[in-house]
C-alpha positions as CSV (number, residue, x, y, z in Angstrom):
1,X,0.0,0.0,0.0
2,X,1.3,3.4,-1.1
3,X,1.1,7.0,-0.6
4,X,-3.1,6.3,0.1
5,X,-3.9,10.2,1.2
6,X,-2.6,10.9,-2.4
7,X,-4.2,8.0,-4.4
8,X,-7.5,8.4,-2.6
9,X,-7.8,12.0,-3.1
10,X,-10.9,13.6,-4.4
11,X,-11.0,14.3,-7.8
12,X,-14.1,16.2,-8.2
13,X,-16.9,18.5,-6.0
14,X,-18.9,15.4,-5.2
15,X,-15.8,13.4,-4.3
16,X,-15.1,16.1,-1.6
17,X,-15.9,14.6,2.0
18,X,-17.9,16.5,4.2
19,X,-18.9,20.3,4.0
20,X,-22.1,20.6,3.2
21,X,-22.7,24.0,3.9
22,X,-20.3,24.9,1.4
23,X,-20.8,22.0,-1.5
24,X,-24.3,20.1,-2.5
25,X,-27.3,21.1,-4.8
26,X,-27.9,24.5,-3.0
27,X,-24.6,25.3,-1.5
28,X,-23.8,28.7,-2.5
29,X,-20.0,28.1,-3.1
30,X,-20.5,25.2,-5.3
31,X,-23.0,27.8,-7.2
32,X,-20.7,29.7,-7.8
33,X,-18.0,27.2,-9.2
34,X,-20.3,25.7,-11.4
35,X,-21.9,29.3,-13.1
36,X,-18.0,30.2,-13.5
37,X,-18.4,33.3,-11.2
38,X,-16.0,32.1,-8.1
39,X,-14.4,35.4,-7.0
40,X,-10.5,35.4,-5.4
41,X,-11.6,33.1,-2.7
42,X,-10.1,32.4,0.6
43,X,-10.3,29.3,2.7
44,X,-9.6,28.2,6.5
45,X,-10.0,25.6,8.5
46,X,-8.1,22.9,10.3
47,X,-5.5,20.8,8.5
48,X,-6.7,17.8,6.3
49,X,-9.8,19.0,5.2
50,X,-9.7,19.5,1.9
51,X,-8.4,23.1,1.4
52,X,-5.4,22.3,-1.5
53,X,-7.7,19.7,-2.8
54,X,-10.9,21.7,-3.4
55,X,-8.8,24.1,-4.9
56,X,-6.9,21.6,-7.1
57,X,-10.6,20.7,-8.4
58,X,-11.6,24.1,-8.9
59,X,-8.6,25.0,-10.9
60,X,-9.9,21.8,-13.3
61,X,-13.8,22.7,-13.0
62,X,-13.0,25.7,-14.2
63,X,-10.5,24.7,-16.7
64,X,-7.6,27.0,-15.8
65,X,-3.6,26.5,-15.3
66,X,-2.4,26.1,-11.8
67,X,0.0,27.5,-9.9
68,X,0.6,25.9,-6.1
69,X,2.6,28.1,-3.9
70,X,3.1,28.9,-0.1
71,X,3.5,32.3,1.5
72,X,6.2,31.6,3.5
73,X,8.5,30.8,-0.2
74,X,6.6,32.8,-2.4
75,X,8.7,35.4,-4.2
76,X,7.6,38.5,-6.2
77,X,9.3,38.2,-9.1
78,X,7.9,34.4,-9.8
79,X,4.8,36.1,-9.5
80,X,5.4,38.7,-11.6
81,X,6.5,36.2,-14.2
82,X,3.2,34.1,-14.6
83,X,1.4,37.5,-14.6
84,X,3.1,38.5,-17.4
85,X,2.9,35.2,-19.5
86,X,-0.5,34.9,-19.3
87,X,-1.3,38.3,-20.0
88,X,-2.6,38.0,-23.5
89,X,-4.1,34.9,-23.0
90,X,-7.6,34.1,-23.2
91,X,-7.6,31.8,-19.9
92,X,-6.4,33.0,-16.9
93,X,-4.2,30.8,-14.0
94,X,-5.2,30.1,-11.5
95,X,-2.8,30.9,-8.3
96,X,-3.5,29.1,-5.4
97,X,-0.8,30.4,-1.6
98,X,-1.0,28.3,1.3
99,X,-0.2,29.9,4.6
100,X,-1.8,32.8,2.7
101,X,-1.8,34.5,6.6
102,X,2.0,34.9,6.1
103,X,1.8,36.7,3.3
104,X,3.9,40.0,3.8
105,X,2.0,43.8,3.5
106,X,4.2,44.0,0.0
107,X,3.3,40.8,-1.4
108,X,-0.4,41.3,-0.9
109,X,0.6,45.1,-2.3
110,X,2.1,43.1,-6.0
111,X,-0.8,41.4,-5.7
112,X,-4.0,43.8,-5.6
113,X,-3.4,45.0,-9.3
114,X,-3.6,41.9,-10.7
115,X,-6.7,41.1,-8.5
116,X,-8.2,43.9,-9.6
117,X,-7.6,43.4,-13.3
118,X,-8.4,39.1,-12.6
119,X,-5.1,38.4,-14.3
120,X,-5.7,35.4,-12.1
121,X,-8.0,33.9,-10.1
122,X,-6.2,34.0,-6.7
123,X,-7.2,31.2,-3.8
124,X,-5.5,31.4,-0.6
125,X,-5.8,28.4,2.2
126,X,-5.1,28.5,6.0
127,X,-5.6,26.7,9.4
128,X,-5.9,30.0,10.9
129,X,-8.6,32.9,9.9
130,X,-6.7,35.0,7.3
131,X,-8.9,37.9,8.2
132,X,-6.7,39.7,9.9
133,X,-3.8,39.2,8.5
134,X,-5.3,40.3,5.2
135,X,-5.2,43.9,4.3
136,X,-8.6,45.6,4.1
137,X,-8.1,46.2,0.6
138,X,-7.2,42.3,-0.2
139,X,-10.6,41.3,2.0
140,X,-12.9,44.1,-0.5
141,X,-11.5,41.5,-3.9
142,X,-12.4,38.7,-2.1
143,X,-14.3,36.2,-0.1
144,X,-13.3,34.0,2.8
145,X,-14.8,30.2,3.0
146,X,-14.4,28.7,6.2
147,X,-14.0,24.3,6.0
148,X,-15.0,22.3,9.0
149,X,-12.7,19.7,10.4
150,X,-14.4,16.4,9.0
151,X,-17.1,14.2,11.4
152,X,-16.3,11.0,12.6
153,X,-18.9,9.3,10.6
154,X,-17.8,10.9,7.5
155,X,-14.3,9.8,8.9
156,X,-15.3,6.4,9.2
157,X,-17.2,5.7,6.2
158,X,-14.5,6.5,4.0
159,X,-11.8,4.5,6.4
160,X,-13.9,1.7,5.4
161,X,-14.6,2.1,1.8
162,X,-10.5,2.1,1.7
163,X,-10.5,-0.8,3.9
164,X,-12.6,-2.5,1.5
165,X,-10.8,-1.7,-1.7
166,X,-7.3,-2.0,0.0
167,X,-8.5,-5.4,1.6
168,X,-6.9,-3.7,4.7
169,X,-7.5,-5.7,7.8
170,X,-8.8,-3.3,10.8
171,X,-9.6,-4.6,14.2
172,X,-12.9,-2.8,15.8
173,X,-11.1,-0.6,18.3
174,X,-8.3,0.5,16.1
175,X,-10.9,1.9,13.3
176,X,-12.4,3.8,16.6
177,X,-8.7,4.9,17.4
178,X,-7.9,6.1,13.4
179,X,-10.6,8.4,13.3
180,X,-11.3,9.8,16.5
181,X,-7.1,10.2,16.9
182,X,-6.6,12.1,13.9
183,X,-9.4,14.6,14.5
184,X,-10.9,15.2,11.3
185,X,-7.6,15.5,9.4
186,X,-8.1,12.8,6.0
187,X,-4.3,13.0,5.9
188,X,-3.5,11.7,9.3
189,X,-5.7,9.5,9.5
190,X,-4.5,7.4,6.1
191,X,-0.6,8.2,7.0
192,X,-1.1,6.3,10.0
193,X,-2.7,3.7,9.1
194,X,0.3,3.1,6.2
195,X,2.3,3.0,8.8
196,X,0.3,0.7,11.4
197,X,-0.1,-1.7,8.3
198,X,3.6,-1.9,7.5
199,X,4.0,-2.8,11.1
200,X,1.0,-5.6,11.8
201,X,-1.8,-6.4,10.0
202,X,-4.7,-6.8,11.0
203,X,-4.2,-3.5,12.3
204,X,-4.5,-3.4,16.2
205,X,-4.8,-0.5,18.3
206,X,-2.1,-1.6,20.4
207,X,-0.1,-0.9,17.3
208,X,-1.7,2.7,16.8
209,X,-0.9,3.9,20.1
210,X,2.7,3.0,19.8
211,X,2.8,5.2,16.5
212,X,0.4,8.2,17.9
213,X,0.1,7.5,21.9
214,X,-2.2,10.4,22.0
215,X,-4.9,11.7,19.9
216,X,-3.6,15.1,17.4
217,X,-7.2,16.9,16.9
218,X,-7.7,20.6,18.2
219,X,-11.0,19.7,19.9
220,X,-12.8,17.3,21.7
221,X,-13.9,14.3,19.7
222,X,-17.2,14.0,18.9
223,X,-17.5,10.6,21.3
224,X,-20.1,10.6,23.7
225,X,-17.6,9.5,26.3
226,X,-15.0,12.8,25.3
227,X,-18.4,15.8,25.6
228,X,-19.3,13.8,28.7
229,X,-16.2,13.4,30.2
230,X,-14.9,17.1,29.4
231,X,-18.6,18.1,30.8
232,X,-17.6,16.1,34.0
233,X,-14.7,18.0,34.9
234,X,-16.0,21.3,34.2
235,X,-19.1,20.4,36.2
236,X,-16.5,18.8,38.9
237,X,-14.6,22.3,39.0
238,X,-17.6,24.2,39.1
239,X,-18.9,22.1,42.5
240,X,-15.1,22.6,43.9
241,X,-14.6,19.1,44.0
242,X,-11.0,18.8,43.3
243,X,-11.0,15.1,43.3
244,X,-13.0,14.3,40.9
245,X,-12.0,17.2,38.6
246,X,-8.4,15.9,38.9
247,X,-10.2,12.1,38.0
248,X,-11.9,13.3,35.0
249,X,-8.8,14.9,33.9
250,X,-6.5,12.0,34.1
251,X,-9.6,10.5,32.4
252,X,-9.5,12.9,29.4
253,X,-5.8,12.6,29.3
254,X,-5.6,8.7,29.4
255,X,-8.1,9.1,26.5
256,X,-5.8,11.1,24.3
257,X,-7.4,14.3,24.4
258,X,-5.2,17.0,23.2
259,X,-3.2,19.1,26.3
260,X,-4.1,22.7,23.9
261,X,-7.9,21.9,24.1
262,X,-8.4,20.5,28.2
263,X,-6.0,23.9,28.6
264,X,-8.9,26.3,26.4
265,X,-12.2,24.7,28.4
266,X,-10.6,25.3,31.5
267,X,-9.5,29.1,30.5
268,X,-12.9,29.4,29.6
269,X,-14.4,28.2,32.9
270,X,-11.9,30.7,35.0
271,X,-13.9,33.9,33.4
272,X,-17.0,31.7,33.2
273,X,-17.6,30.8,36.6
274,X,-14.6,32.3,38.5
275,X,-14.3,35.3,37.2
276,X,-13.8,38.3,39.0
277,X,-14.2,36.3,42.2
278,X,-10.7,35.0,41.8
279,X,-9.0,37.3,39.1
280,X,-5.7,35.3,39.2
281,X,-7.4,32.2,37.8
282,X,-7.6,33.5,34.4
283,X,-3.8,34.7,34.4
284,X,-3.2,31.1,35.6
285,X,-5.3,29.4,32.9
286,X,-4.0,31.7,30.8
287,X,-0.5,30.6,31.6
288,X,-0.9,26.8,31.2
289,X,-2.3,27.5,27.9
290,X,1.1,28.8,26.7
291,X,3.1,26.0,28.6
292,X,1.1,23.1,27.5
293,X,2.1,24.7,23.8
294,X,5.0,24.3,24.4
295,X,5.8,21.3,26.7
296,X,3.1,18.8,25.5
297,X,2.7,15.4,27.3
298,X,3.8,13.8,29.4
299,X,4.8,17.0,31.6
300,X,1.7,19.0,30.3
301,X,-0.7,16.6,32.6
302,X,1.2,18.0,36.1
303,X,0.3,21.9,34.8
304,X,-2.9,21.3,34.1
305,X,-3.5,19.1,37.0
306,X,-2.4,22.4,39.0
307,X,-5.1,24.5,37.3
308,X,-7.5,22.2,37.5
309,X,-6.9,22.2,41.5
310,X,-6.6,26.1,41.6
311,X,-9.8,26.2,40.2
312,X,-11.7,24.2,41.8
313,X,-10.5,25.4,45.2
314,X,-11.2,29.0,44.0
315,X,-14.3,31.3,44.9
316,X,-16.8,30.9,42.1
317,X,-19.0,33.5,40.4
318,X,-20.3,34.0,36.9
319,X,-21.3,37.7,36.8
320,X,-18.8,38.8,33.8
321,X,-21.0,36.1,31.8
322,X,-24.3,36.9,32.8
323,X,-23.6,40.4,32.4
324,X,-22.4,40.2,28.6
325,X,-25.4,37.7,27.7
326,X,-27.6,40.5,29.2
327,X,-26.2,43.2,27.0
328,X,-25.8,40.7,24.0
329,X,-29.3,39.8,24.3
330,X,-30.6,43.7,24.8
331,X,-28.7,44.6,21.7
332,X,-30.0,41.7,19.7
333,X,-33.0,42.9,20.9
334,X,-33.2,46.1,19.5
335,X,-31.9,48.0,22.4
336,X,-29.5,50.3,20.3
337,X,-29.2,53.7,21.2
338,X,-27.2,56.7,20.3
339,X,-23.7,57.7,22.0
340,X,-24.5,61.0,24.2
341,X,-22.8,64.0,22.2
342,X,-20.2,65.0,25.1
343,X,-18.4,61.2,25.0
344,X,-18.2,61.2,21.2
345,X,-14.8,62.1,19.5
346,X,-13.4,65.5,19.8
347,X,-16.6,66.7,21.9
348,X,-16.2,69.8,23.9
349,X,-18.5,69.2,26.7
350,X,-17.0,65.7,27.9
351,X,-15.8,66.0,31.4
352,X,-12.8,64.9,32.0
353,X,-12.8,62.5,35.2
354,X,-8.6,62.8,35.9
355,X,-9.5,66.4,36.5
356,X,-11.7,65.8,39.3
357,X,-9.6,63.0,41.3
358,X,-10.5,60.1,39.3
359,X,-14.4,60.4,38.8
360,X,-17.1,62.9,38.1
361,X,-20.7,62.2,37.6
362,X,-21.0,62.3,34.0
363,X,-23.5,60.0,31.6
364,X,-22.5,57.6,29.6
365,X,-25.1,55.9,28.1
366,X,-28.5,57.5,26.3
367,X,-30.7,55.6,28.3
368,X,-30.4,53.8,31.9
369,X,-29.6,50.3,31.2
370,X,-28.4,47.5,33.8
371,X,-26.4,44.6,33.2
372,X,-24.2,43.3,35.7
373,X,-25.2,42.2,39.4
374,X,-22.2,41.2,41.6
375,X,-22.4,38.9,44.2
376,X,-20.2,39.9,46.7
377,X,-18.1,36.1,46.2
378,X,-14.3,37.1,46.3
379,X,-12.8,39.5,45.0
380,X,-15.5,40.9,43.6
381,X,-16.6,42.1,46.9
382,X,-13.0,44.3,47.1
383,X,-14.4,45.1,43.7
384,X,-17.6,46.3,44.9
385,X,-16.4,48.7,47.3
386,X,-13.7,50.2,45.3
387,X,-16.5,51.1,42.8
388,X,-19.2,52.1,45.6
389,X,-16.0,54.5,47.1
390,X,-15.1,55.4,43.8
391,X,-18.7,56.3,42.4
392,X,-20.7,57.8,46.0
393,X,-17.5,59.7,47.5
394,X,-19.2,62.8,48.6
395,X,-16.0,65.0,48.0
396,X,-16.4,64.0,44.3
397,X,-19.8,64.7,44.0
């Protein structure tokens, strides 16, 4: 068996697994393919799911010359060359930069006139959102596609199909393992089962886990066991019960869940439900995001086992997020109202509160609105009485 991510790649829209809300009868980027109109087009999403291949198929739907480069090689003057070669020419290249969020302020400068002109149809591909790395200017020529990372059962099915064709031997556990490791990422998920087959066949999980001990995805899997087991934990941390916080956690990281993802759910439960009770907690969380970057297993388990007790030994309150869904939800409501004219830019009557020690009664909303409550839990209560000293001093008033 060789090279089985390249043999088995798709070769046309219907081939492509996955993304319905971009491709299918009434998608509206596959509308736009087929009537000819696709504008430059950029795509994101996670790697392995079909970026470089939808734009390889593109490229021969629309019957145009293609050009693969990356942003981090990319030179001007190679540009400037296949500009200038097809300038006469009846069909226009395609140009399709990968890593297009490292392309330099200059390069996307060479670029825009030929954008402009569509001396080429430009496609650009990412595992990060290009938006802001994209010049406003770049983002007006063009439109940005986001690609999901693939399900498991779309994962599966075609593991199987392949199986079948390849007469590949899989036990049970180790298809489980294949697609739920390799986190929606085609790629991966073929490479390693090359390499388990080379090794053993049939294919045993015990033979996966030596080759990928832990699972490569960004995100929890979408087994029942991972969303409940994650849910444990938080729910543990949440009830301060360190112990079986810490249990769920060796749980999630005997199960190969990614250190980066455990490390994001719990810096979203330290504003979620610690808050401004315990300030600190985010700074920590915050912290063993950037070392589990860095370290990765095995050593990554003992700094997020020390979050996941700091956490669940802290004070807990969930103001900060009840406050912004209470704002969200007045604004989605049709609660929009003007900014008062001394707070606006350049406004002469605005009152400036460093002149009066710090505050001065001033308005800063049109109308009286109320969104946050605090509970006194904490730190907030310091918080509390800074602002009520702050805010009611009467040599301020």
């Amino acid at each position: 068996m060789v090279n089985l991510a390249l043999k088995y790649r798709p070769k046309t829209l219907n081939e492509i697994i996955g993304q319905q809300h971009l491709l299918g009868k009434n998608a509206v980027l596959q509308k736009l393919i087929e009537s000819k109109k696709l504008p430059h087009t950029f795509f994101y999403g996670p790697p392995g799911c079909g970026k470089t291949t939808l734009a390889r198929i593109i490229a021969t739907d629309l019957q145009r010359p293609f050009y693969e480069m990356n942003a981090t090689s990319l030179k001007i003057e190679e540009l400037r060359k296949i500009f200038k070669e097809y300038q006469n020419a009846l069909q226009k290249p395609l140009i399709f930069i990968d890593e297009v969020h490292r392309l330099s302020k200059n390069q996307q400068e060479v670029l825009l006139p030929f954008m402009e002109n569509n001396a080429a149809l430009i496609i650009g591909a990412s595992t990060e959102n290009p938006y802001y790395s994209l010049t406003a200017a770049m983002r007006s020529r063009s439109h940005l596609f986001e690609l999901e990372a693939l399900s498991q059962d779309d994962m599966l099915a075609y593991l199987e199909k392949i199986a079948t064709v390849e007469k590949v031997l899989i036990e049970e556990d180790a298809k489980a393992y294949l697609v739920f490791s390799s986190g929606g990422d085609v790629r991966a998920m073929l490479n390693l089962l090359e390499s388990a087959q080379a090794v053993h066949t049939p294919v045993t999980l015990s033979t996966l886990k030596q080759i990928r001990p832990h699972a490569m995805q960004a995100g929890s899997s979408e087994s029942e066991s991972h969303y409940e087991l994650t849910s444990a934990m938080i729910k543990s941390i949440r009830g301060s019960d360190i112990d079986a916080a810490v249990y769920y956690l060796a749980r999630l990281i005997e199960g190969g869940e990614p250190a980066e993802f455990i490390a994001r759910r719990l810096a979203i439960l330290a504003s979620e439900d610690i808050g401004n009770a315990n300030p600190p907690a985010l700074n920590l969380a915050s912290s063993t995001l950037n070392i589990v970057k860095h370290i990765g297993y095995p050593e990554a388990r003992i700094s997020l086992s020390q979050l996941v007790i700091y956490l669940a030994s802290s004070p807990k309150s969930n103001t900060a997020y009840m406050a912004i869904n209470k704002a969200q939800k007045a604004i989605q409501d049709g609660e929009i109202y003007p900014i008062p004219d001394h707070i606006k830019t350049h406004a002469k009557t605005y009152v400036y509160p460093h002149d009066f020690g710090g505050w001065v009664a001033q308005s800063y909303l049109s109308k009286g609105l109320h969104f946050y409550e605090t509970r006194q839990i904490g730190f907030e209560k310091t918080l509390s009485a800074w602002h009520e000293k702050i805010t009611h001093s009467d040599s301020k008033q």
